[in-house]
PLY file of the C-alpha trace (Angstrom):
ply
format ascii 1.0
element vertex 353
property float x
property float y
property float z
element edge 352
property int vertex1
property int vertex2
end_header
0.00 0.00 0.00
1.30 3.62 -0.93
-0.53 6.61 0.74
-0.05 9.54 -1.75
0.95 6.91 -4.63
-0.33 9.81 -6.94
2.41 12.26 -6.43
5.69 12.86 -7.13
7.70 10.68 -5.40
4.79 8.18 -4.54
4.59 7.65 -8.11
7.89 6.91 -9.01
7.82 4.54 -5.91
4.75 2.45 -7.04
6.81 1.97 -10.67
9.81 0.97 -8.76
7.37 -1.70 -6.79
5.78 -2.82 -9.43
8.70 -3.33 -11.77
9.87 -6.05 -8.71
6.59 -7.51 -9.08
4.42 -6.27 -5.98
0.93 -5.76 -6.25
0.31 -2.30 -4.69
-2.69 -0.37 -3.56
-2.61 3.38 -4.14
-4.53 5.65 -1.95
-4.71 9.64 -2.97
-7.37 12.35 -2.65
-5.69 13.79 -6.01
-5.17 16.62 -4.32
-1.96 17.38 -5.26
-1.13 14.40 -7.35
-2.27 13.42 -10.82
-3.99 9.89 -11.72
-2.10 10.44 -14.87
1.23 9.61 -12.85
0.26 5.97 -12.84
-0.76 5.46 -16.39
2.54 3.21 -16.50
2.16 1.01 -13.52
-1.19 1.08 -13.72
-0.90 -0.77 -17.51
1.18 -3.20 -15.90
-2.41 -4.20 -13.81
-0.83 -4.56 -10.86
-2.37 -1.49 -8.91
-5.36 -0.88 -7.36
-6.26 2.79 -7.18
-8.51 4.08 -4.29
-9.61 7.89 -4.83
-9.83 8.49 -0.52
-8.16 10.36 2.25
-6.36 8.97 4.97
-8.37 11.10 7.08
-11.23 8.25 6.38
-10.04 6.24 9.22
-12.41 3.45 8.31
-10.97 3.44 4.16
-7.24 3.26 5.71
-8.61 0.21 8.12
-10.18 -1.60 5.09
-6.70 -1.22 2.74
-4.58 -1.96 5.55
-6.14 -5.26 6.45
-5.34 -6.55 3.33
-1.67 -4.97 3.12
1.61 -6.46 4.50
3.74 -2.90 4.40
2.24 0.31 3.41
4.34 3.41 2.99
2.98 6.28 4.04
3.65 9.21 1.49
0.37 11.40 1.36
0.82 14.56 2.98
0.62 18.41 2.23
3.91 19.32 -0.10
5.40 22.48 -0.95
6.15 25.55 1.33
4.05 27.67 -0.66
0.75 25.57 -0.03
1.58 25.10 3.65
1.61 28.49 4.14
-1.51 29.43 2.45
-3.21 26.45 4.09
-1.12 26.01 7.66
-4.08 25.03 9.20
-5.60 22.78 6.63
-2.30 21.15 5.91
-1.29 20.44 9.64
-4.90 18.96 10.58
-4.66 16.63 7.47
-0.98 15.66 7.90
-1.49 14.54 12.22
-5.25 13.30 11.34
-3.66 10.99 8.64
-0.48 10.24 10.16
-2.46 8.63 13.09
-5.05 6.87 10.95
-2.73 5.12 9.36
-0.28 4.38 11.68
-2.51 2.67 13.71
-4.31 0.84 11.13
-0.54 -1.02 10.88
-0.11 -1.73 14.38
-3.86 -3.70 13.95
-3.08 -5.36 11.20
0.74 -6.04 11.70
1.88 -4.21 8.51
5.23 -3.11 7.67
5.28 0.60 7.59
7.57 3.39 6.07
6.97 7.02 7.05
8.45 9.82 5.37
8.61 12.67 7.65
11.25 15.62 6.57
14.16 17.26 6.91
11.76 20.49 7.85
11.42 18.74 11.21
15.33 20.74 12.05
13.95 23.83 11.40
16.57 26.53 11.11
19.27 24.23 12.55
22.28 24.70 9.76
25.40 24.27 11.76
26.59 21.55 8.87
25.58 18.25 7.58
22.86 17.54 9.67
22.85 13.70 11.63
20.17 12.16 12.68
19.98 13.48 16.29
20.73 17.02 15.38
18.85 19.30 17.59
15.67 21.10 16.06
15.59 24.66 16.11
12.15 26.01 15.27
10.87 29.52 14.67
7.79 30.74 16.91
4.06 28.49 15.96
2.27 31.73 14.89
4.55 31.86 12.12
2.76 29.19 9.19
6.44 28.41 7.39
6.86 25.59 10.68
3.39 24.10 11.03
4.37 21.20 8.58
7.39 20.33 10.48
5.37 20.48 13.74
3.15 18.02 11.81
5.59 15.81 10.69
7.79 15.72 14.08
4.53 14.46 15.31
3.89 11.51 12.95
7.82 11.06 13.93
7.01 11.06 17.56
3.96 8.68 17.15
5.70 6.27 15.38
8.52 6.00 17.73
6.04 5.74 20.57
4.36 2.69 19.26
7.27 1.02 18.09
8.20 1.10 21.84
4.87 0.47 23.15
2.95 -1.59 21.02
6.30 -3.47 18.89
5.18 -1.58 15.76
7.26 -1.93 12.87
8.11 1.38 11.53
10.79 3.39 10.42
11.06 6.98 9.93
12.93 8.59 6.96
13.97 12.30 6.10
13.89 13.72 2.55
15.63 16.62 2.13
14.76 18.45 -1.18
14.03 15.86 -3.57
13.44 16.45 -7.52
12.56 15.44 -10.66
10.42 14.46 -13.41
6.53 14.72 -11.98
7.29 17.37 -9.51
5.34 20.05 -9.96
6.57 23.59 -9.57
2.88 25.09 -8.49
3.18 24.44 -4.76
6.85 25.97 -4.73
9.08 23.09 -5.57
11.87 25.35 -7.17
13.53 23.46 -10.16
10.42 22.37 -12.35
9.61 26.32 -11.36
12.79 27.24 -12.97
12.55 24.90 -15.96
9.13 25.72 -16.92
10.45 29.82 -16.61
13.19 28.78 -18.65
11.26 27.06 -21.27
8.99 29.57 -21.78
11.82 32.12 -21.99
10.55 34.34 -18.51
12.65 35.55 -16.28
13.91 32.83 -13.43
12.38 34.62 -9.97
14.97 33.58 -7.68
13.69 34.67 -4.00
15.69 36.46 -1.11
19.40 36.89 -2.27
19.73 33.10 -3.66
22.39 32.54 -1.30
20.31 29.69 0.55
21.94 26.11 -0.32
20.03 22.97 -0.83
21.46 19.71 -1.75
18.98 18.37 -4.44
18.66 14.96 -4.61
17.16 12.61 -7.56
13.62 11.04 -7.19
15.18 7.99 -7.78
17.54 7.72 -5.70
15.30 8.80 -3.04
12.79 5.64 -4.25
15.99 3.31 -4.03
16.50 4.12 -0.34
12.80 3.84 0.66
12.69 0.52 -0.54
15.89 -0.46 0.69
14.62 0.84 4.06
11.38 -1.16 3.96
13.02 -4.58 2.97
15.45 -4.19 6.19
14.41 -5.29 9.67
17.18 -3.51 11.54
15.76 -0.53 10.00
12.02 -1.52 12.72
12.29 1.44 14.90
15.03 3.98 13.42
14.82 6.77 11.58
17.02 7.82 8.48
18.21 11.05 6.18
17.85 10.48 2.39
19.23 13.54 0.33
22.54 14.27 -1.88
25.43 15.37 -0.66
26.09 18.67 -3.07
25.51 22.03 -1.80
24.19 23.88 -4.46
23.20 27.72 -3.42
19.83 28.80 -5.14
20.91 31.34 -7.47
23.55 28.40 -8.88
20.68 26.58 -9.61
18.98 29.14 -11.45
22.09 29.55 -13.70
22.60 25.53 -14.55
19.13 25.72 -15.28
19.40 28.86 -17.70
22.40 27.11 -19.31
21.09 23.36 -19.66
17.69 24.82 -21.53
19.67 27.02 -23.73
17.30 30.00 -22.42
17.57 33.47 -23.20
15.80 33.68 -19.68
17.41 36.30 -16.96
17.38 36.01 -13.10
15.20 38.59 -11.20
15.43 38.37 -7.20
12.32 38.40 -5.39
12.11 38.99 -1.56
10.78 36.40 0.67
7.94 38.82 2.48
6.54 39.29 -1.46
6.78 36.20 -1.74
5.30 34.71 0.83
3.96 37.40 2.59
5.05 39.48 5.96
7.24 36.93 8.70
8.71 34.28 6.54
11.86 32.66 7.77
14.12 31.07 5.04
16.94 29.05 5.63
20.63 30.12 4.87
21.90 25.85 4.35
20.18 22.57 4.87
22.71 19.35 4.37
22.24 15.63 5.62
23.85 13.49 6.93
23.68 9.89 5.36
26.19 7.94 6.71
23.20 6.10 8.92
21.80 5.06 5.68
24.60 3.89 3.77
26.38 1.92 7.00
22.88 -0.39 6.85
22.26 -0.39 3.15
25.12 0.39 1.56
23.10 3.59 -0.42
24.31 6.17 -2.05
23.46 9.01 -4.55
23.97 7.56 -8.19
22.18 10.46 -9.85
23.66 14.62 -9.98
21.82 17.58 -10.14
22.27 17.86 -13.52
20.23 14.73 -14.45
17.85 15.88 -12.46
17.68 18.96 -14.36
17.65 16.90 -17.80
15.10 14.83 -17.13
12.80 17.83 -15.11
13.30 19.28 -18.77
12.73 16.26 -21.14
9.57 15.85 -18.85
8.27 19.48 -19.11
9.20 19.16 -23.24
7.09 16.05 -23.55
4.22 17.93 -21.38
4.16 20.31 -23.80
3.48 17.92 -26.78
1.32 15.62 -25.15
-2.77 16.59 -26.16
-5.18 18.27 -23.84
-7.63 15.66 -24.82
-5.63 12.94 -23.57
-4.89 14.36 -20.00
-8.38 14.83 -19.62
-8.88 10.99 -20.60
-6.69 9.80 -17.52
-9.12 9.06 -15.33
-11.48 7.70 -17.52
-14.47 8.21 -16.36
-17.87 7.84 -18.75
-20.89 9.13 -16.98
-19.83 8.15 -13.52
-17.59 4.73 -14.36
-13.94 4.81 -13.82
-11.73 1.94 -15.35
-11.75 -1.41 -13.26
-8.42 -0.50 -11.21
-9.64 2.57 -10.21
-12.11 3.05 -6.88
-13.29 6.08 -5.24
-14.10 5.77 -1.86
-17.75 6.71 -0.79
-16.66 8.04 2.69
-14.50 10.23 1.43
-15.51 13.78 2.09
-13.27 16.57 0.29
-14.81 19.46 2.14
-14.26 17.83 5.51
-11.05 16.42 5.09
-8.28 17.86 2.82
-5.91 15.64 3.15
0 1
1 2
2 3
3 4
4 5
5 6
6 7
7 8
8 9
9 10
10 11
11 12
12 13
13 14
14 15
15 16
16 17
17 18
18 19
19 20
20 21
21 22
22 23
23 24
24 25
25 26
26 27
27 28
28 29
29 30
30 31
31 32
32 33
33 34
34 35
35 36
36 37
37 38
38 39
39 40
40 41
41 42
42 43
43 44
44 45
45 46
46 47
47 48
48 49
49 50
50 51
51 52
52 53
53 54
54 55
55 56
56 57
57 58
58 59
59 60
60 61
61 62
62 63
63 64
64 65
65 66
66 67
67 68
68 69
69 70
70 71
71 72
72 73
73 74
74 75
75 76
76 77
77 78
78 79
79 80
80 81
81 82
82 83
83 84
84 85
85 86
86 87
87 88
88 89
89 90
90 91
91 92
92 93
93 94
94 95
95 96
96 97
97 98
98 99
99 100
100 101
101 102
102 103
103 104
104 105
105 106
106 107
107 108
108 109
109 110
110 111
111 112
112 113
113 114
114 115
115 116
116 117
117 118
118 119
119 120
120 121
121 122
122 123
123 124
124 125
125 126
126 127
127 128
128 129
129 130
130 131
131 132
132 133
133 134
134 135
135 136
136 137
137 138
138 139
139 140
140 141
141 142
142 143
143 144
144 145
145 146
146 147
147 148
148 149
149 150
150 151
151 152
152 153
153 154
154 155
155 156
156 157
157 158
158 159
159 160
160 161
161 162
162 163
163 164
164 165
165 166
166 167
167 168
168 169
169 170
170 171
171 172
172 173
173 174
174 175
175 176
176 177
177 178
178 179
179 180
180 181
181 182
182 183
183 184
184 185
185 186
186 187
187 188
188 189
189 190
190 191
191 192
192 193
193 194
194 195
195 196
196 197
197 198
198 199
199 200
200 201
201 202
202 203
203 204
204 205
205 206
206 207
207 208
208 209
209 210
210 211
211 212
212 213
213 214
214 215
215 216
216 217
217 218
218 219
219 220
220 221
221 222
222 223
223 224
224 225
225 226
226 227
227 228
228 229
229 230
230 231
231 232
232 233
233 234
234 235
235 236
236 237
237 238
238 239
239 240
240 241
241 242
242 243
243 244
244 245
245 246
246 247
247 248
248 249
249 250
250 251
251 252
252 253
253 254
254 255
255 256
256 257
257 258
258 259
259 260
260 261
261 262
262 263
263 264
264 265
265 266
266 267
267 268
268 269
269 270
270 271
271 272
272 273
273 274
274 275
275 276
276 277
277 278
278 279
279 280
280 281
281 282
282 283
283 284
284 285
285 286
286 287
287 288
288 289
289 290
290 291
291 292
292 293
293 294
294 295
295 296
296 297
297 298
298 299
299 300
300 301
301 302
302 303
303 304
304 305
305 306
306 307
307 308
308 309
309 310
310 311
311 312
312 313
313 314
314 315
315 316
316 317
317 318
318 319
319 320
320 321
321 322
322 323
323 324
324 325
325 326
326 327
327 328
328 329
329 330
330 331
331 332
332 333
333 334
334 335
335 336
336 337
337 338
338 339
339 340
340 341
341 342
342 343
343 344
344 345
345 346
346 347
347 348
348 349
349 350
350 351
351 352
């Protein structure tokens, strides 16, 4: 079972499964993600996809009885949509982080969590371990009420791995990216690309002197599953990210050379960006030594590919007919195809998440 199998990195994780020949069970709300994301797995008639929230504690109950590891993905993305919906987006993340966590511990399923490397705040004294100390701006401020929401699906797991023998581990991704992502909830490279592409200037925000270390979808899939197939892993909680600092403003330039734009770089300020109180981060870098000690990961993929193929898959977007995106889910007066369900409980207005 994948919660949030409709998104970015969801997606590319349900390919990964079923090219090893698992049967999975997607659950979105297509909130965020696109049905169109499975087309290829879902060809392959090995996935079940359930239109539902995990809010719908009774849905999550039903798919995890028949499930023997779940990851859970689904979860508000993007700082730009947690800070337009704080509230929204923390209720939905704790609401389904519980509902489904719980639903394992019932039914004895395996279960992955990714949580984020947002939970150590404004913490950038280096590459950050494990057990780095969190250092989070006030609660009134929105830019830290998904990493209060994650550090409590974090804390909840942990507590019922002690408690109740769970079987969970917790992982960190820090800033990962590529083809899928979309750049409409303020994921910055398929932002850049698509300003690139279209020849507009690249709006780079505060000074662009921030670093991130960008890692590959794929590799971030590799580790996930590598995480899941490991029982030392029950109870432990891992960074998954590249090791290359990259500062924001670099970014912007590889991107502006690897599209052959005539695009220039304008510099936007964080308050007009995201309005008055925002708190940006000057570096975040993991640690991954945790990781690669028990698997033996590491990052196969650069920036640059991940660049390439954010661009091949933007290129192709652009080619591919309106008519057939609006075919993905297709639906004829009411029917969906036979791998798709949408769950009856599920209640949009209620529960966004």
């Amino acid at each position: 079972m994948v919660t949030g199998g409709a998104g970015f990195v969801g997606s590319h994780l349900v390919d990964a499964l079923v090219a090893r020949g698992e049967t999975v069970t997607v659950l979105d709300d297509l909130s965020t993600g696109q049905l169109g994301n499975l087309n290829s797995a879902r060809e392959a008639g090995r996935v079940d996809f359930v239109e539902g929230s995990t809010s719908d504690e009774a849905l999550v109950d039903e798919l995890m009885a028949s499930a023997d590891a779940c990851f859970h993905l689904a979860s508000a993305v993007g700082v730009q949509l947690i800070v337009d919906h704080a509230y929204d987006s923390l209720l939905s993340n704790v609401r389904g982080c519980d509902n489904v966590m719980h639903a394992a511990v019932r039914h004895g399923a395996r279960l992955l969590f990714t949580s984020t490397s947002e939970i150590y705040g404004k913490n950038s004294v280096g590459a950050l371990a494990e057990d780095a100390d969190r250092l989070l701006g006030p609660p009134q401020l929105s830019r830290w009420s998904y990493a209060t929401a994650k550090v409590f699906g974090e804390t909840l797991a942990f507590g019922l791995c002690e408690n109740d023998a769970a079987k969970i581990t917790v992982t960190r991704l820090f800033n990962t990216t590529g083809p899928r992502q979309s750049g409409a909830y303020g994921m910055v490279l398929p932002r850049f690309v698509r300003q690139a592409l279209d020849n507009s200037n690249l709006t780079v925000y505060g000074d662009g002197t921030q670093t991130r270390c960008f890692g590959h979808v794929s590799d971030t899939v590799r580790a996930l599953i590598l995480l899941i197939d490991s029982e030392a892993a029950v109870g432990e909680v891992f960074n998954i990210g590249a090791g290359l600092e990259m500062p924001i403003v670099g970014l912007a330039r590889r991107v502006v050379e690897r599209t052959g734009s005539d695009s220039a770089i304008e510099f936007v300020p964080f308050d007009e960006a995201y309005g008055d109180g925002f708190e940006e981060l000057g570096r975040r870098k993991p640690d991954t030594s945790a990781l690669s000690k028990l698997t033996g990961w590491k990052a196969q993929l650069t920036v640059d590919d991940a660049i390439d193929d954010v661009i091949a898959y933007e290129l192709a977007a652009e080619r591919e007919p309106a008519a057939s995106l609006a075919a993905v889910a297709g639906s004829t007066n009411g029917r969906r195809e036979t791998n798709v369900r949408i769950a009856s409980r599920f209640r949009p207005a209620e529960h966004p998440g």
